[in-house]
C-alpha positions in Angstrom: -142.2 -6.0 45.7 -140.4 -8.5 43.4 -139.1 -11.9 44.2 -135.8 -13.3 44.1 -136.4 -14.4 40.9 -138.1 -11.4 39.2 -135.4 -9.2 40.7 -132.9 -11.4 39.0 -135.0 -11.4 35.9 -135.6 -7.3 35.9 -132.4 -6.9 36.6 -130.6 -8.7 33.4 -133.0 -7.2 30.9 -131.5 -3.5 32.5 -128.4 -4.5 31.9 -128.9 -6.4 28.7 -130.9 -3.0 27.4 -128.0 -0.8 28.8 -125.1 -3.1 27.1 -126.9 -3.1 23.7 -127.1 0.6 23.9 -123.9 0.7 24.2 -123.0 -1.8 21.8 -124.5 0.2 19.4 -122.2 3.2 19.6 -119.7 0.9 19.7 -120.0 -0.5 16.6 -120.9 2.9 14.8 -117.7 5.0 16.0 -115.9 2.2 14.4 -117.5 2.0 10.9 -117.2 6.8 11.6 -113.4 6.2 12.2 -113.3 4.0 9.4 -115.5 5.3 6.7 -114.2 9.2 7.9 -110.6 9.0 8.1 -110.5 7.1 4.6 -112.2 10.3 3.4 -109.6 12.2 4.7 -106.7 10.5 2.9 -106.0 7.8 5.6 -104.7 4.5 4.0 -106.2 1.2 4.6 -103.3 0.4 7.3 -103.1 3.6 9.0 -106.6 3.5 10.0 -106.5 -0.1 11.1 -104.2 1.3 13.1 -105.9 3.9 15.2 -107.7 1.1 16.7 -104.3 -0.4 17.9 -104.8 1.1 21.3 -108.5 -0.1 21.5 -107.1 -3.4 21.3 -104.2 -2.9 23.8 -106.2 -0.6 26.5 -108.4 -3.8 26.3 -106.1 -5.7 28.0 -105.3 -3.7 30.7 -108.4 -2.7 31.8 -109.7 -6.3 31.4 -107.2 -7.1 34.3 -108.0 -3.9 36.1 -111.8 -4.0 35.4 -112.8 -7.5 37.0 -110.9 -6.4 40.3 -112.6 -3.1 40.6 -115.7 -4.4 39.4 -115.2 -7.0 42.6 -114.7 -4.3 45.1 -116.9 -1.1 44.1 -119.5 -3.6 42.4 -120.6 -4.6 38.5 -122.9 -2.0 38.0 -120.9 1.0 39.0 -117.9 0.0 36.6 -120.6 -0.5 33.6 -121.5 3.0 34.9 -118.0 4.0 34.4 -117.3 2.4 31.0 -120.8 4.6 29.6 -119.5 8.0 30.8 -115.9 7.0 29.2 -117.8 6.1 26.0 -120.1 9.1 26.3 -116.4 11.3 26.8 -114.5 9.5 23.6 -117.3 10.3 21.0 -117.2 14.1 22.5 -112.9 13.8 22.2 -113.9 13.4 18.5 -116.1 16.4 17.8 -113.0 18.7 17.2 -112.1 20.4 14.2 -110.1 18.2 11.4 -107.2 20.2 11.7 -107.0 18.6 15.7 -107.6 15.0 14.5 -103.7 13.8 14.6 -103.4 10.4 14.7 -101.8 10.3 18.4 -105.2 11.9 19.1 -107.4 9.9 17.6 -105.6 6.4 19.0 -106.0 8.8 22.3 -109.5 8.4 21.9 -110.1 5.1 20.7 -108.1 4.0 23.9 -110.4 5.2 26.0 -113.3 4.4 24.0 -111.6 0.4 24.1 -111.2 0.6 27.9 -115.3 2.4 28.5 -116.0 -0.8 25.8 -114.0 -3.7 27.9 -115.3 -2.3 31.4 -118.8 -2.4 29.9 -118.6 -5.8 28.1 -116.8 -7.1 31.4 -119.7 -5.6 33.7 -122.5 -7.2 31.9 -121.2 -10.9 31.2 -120.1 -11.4 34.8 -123.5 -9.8 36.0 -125.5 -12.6 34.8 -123.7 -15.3 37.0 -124.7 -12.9 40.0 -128.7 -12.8 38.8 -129.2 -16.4 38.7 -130.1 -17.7 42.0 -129.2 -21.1 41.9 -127.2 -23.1 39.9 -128.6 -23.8 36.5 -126.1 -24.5 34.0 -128.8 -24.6 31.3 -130.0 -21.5 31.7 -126.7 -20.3 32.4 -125.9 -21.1 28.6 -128.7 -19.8 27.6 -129.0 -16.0 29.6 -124.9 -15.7 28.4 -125.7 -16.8 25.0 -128.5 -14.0 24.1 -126.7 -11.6 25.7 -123.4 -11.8 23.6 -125.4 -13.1 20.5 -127.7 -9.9 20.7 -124.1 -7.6 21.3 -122.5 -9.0 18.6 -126.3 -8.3 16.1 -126.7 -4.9 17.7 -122.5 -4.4 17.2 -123.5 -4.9 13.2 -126.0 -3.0 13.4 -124.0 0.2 15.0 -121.9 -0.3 11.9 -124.9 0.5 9.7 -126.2 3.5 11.9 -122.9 4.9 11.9 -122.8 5.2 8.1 -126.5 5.9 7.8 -125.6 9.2 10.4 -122.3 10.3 8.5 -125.1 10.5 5.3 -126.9 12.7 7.2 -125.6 14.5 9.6 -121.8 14.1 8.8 -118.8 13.1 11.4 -119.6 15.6 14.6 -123.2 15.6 14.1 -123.4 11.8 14.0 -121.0 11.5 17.0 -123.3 14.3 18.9 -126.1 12.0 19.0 -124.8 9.0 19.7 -123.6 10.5 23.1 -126.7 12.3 23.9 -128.4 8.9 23.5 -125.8 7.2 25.3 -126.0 9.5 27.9 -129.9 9.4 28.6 -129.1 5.2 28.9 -126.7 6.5 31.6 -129.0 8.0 33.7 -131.6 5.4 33.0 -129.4 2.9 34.2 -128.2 4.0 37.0 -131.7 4.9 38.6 -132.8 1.4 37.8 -130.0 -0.9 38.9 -129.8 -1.9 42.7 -126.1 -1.2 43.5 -123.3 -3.6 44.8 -124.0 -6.1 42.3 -120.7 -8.3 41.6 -119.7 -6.4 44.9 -117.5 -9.0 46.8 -117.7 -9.3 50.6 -114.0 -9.0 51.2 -111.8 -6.3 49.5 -109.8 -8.2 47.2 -105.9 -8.1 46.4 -105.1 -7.2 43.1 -102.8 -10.1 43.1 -106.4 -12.2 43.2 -107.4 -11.0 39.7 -104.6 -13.9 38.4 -106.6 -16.5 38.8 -105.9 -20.2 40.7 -108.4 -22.3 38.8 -106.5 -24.2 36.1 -109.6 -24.3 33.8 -110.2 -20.1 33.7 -106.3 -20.5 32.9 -106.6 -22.9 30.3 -109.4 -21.6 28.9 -108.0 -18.2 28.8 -105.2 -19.4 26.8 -107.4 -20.8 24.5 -109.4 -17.8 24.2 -106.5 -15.7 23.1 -105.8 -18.3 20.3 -109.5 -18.3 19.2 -110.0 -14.5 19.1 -106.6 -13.7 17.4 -107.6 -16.5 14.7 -110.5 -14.1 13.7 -108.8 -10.9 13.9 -105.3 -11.8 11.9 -107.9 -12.0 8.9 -110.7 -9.7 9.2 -109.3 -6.7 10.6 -107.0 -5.5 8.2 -106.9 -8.6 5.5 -110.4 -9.0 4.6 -111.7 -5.2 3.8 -108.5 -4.6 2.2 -108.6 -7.4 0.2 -112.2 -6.9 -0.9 -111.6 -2.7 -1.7 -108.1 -3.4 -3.8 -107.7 -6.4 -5.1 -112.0 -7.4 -5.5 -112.6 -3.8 -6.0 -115.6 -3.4 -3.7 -116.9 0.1 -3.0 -116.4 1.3 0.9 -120.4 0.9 1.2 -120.3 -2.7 0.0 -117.4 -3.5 2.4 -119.1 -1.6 5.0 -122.5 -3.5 4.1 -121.1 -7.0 3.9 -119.2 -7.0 7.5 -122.2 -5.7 8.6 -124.3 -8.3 8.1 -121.8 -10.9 8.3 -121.6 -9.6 12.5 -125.2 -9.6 13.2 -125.7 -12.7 11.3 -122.9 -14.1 13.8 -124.5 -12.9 16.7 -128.1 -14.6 16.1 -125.9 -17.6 15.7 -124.6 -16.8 18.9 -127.6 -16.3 20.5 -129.1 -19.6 18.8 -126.3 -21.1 20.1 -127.7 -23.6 23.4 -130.7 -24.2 20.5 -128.4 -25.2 17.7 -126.0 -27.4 20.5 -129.4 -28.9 22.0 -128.3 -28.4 25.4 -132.5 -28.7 26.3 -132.2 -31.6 29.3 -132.3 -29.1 32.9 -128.8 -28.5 35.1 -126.8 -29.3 31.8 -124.7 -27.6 29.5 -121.4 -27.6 27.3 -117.5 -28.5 28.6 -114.3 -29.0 27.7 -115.1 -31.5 25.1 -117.8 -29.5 23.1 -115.0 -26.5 23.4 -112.4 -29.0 21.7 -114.5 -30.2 18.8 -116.0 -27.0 17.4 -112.1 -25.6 17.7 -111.1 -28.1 15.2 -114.0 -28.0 13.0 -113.5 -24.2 12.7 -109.7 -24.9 11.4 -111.5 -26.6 8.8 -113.1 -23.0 7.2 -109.5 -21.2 6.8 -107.7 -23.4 5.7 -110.3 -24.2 2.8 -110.4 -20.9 2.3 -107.0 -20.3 1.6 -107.0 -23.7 -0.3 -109.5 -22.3 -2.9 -107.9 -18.9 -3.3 -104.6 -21.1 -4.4 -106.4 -23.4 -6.4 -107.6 -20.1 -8.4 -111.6 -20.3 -7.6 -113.6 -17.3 -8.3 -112.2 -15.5 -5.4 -115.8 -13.3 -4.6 -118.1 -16.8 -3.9 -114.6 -17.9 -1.9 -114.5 -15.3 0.1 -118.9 -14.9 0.7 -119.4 -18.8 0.9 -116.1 -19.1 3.2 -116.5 -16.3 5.7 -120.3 -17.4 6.0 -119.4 -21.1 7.5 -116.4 -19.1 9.0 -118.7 -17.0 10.9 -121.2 -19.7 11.7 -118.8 -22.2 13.7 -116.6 -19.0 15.1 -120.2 -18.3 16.8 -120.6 -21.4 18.3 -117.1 -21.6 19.3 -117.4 -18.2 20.7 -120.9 -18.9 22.8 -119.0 -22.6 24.2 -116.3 -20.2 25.3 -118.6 -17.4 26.9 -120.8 -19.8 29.3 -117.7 -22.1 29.8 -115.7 -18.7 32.1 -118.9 -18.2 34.0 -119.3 -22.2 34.5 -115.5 -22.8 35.7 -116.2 -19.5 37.7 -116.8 -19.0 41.7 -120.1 -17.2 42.5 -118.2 -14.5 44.6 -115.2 -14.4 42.3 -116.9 -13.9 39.0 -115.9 -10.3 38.3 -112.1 -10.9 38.5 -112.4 -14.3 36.4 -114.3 -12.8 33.6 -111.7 -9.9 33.7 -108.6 -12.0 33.4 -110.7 -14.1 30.4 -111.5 -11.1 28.7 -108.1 -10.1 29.1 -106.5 -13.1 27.3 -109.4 -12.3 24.3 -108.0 -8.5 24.2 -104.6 -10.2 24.0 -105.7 -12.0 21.3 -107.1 -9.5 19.3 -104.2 -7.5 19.5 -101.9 -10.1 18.4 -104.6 -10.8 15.3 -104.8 -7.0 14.7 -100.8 -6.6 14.3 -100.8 -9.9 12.3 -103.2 -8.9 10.0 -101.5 -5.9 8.9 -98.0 -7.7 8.5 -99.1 -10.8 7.4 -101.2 -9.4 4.5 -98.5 -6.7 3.1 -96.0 -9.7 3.5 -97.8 -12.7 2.6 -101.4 -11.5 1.3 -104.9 -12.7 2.1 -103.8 -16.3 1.8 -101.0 -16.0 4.1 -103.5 -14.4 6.6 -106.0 -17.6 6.4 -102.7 -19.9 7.2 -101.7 -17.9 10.2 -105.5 -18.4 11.2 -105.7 -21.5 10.9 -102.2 -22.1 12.8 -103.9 -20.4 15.7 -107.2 -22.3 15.7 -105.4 -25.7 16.0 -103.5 -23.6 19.0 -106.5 -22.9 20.6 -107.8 -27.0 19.8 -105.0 -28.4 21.6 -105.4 -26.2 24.6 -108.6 -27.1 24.9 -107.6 -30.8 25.8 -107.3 -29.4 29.3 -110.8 -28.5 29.8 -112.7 -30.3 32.1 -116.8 -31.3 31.7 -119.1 -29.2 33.4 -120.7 -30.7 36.9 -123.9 -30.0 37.4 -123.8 -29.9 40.9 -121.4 -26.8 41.2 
């Protein structure tokens, strides 16, 4: 009934539909936990930290996902990471009075493993639906795909404090899993199975990989991610609420748009890079000079706050050309693991990468919170701009692309 081709082509927009679903409750338990549990007396640095299992379930099930996803298929374990998602917004219907914070972290850990398996499923899918080797397009299918999560991601932030308006914490959550639910069923009617599925049952030992590039670029992944997250996760909105003395809608509003305007970035990114010429596309080299052009934005940053500038067009200006190059940094990276990947061995190699960026955003996560009470917003920038440089020198090991892999 369909070609090759159209398969491949009918089967990506499934699974691009299905992730941005799920991207969307993603995005909007996070802005409920945040915007909730602040209500209920929760300081700034206690609920950071009910996402700290999130972050560290993240690894794990990065390393466990890409195997599994290898030996029962892609599309089951995205199956698997909606019904955990669909569970973990249930978890957090109870009554306030069961809303401890070893419960909550509970939940969020299973909501960051349901995210990671989901996120894992669909990136590594798109290596599987092209039928030949295309590193142009490559760039491009990976590119809309995590430039249109990280939009829709923004987005969920804005639905989930446009649903705690109206229909508070467990009515908004209620929804959110109905709908998620339906794109459950959806799903798994649509999608052929045994996608990602390899022909061999593989050892776990396998999911470590061999190829000195995924290895490298791993590395530099964790340093790239954790540069982000030692600053905006606990730093930034703190910052803005005390010291700039933003409302929680403001905060709410400005991160917000700052994520979806870093996804259409993203998405722009093979555009905006001009990778237009067939069978071509990014390497080591592009990797290494957008990593050192991004220390540029933190460090300036932090320059400017100690130089006394107004500290609101710092911080707007800043995290806008921040966010820009951190996109294009981000979308290099992305199509760079499926690139240095094996056809058949795709699943476990975008596993142990995603791993190294759950590493990463853990390490950035704890950072932020010690590094601002210690050291304050600028000491934050200076600790992200140490690890981009990390993450610049590693990628000195990445090789160029050939186009004839």
């Amino acid at each position: 009934m369909f070609s090759q081709i159209e398969q491949g082509m009918r089967n990506y927009l499934i699974v691009t539909s299905g992730y941005w679903a799920f991207t969307i409750t993603d995005g909007a338990i996070r802005m409920l936990v945040v915007l909730y549990f602040h209500l209920l007396g929760y300081s700034p640095f206690e609920v950071a930290m009910l996402f700290l299992f999130y972050e560290f379930f993240g690894i794990i099930t990065n390393l466990v996902g890409g195997w599994l996803g290898a030996r029962i298929g892609l599309n089951l374990t995205m199956h698997i990471g909606m019904g955990m998602q669909v569970v973990a917004l249930v978890l957090l219907t109870v009554p306030d009075s069961w809303l401890s914070i070893p419960y909550v972290m509970a939940a969020q850990a299973l909501s960051g493993i349901a995210k990671d398996l989901n996120k894992m499923s669909a990136k590594a899918s798109v290596k599987t639906m092209l039928t030949h080797s295309d590193n142009t397009k490559l760039f491009k299918w990976v590119a809309v795909l995590t430039g249109s999560k990280n939009t829709l991601k923004g987005g969920g932030f804005f639905v989930g404090a446009v649903l705690l308006d109206w229909l508070g914490f467990r009515g908004a959550l209620a929804i959110l899993a109905g709908l998620l639910f339906i794109v459950l069923i959806v799903t798994v009617i649509l999608l052929p199975t045994g996608v990602g599925k390899m022909k061999s049952k593989p050892k776990f030992t396998q999911v470590f990989s061999n190829i000195a590039a995924i290895n490298w670029l791993s590395a530099a992944r964790f340093f790239l991610f954790g540069s982000r997250d030692i600053w905006f996760v606990v730093g930034l909105p703190v910052y803005l609420y005390e010291i700039l003395g933003w409302t929680l809608s403001q905060v709410g509003a400005f991160m917000a748009l700052w994520i979806i305007g870093y996804g259409m970035v993203q998405a722009s990114a093979p555009k905006l890079l001009q990778y237009s010429h067939h069978g071509n596309g990014p390497g080591g080299g592009t990797a290494r000079l957008w990593a050192f052009i991004l220390a540029v934005f933190p460090m300036g940053i932090a320059l400017a706050l100690m130089l006394g500038w107004p500290p609101d067009s710092v911080i707007i200006v800043g995290l806008i050309l921040f966010g820009f190059v951190f996109a294009i940094n981000s979308a290099v990276h992305s199509y760079l693991i499926l690139a240095y990947s094996d056809h058949d061995k795709v699943a476990m190699s975008v596993g142990f990468y995603y791993m190294a960026n759950a590493g990463g955003r853990l390490a950035g996560t704890i950072l932020s919170g010690w590094a601002y009470q210690t050291q304050g917003l600028i000491g934050c920038l200076w600790w992200s701009t140490a690890f981009v440089l990390i993450a610049a020198v590693l990628s000195f090991a990445l090789p160029e692309i050939k186009t004839d892999k």
